[in-house]
C-alpha positions in Angstrom: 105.5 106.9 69.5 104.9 106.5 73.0 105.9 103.5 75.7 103.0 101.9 77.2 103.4 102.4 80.6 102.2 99.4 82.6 101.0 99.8 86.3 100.2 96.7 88.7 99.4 96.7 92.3 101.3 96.8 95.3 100.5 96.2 98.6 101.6 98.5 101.6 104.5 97.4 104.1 105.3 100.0 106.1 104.7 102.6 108.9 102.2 105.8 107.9 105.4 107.8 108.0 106.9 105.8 105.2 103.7 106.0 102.4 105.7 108.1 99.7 108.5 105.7 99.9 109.0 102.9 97.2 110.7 100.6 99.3 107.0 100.6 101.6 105.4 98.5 99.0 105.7 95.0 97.6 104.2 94.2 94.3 101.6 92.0 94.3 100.3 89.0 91.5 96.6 90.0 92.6 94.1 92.3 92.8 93.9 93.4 97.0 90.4 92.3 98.2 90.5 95.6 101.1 88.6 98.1 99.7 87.5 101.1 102.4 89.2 101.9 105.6 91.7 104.6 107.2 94.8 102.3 107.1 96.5 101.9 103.6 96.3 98.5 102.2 97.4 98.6 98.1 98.6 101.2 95.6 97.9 101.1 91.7 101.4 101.9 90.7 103.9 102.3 87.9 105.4 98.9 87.5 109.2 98.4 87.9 109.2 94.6 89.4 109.5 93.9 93.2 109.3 97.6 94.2 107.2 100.3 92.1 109.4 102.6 90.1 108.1 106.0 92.1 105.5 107.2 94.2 103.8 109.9 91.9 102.4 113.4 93.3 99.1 112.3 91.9 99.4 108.6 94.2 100.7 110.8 97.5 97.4 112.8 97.0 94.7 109.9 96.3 97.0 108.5 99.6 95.8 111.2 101.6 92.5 111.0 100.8 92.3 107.7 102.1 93.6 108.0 105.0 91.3 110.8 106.2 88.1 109.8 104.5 88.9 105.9 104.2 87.1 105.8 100.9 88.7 104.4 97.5 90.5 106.7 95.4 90.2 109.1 93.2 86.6 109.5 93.7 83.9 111.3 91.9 81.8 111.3 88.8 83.9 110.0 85.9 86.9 109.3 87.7 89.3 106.5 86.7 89.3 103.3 88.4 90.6 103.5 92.1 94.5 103.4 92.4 94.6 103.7 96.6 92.5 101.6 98.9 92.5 101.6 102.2 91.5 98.5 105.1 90.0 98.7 108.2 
């Protein structure tokens, strides 16, 4: 049997140099109202209280996305929910 792994969001903290870094985000009680922009605003994370547990490869890539197209991510026909937005 497998653990349920809960994920929450985060918002971002720090400087564009510090996105894969846990310590860069703060967990936050509700869902960000940014959407669409260049600048990172929240993350859709694995939840480990005040900090997320881990920046995951499949985050740091939805991350870049964002900050060169500025659009929600992932993106595309059946795609999950978003789990990166960005703010202008």
């Amino acid at each position: 049997m497998s653990a349920v792994v809960k994920k929450r969001w985060y918002s971002y903290l720090g400087s564009p140099a510090a996105v894969n870094l846990p310590s860069s985000y703060i967990y936050s009680p509700a869902t960000p109202t940014c959407t669409a922009g260049f600048t990172l605003c929240s993350v859709y994370a694995i939840y480990a209280g005040a900090l997320p547990s881990i920046i995951t490869s499949n985050l740091q890539t939805y991350i870049a996305s964002v900050l060169s197209t500025g659009v929600p991510q992932p993106t595309g026909i059946g795609s999950p929910k978003a789990f990166v937005y960005g703010k202008a």
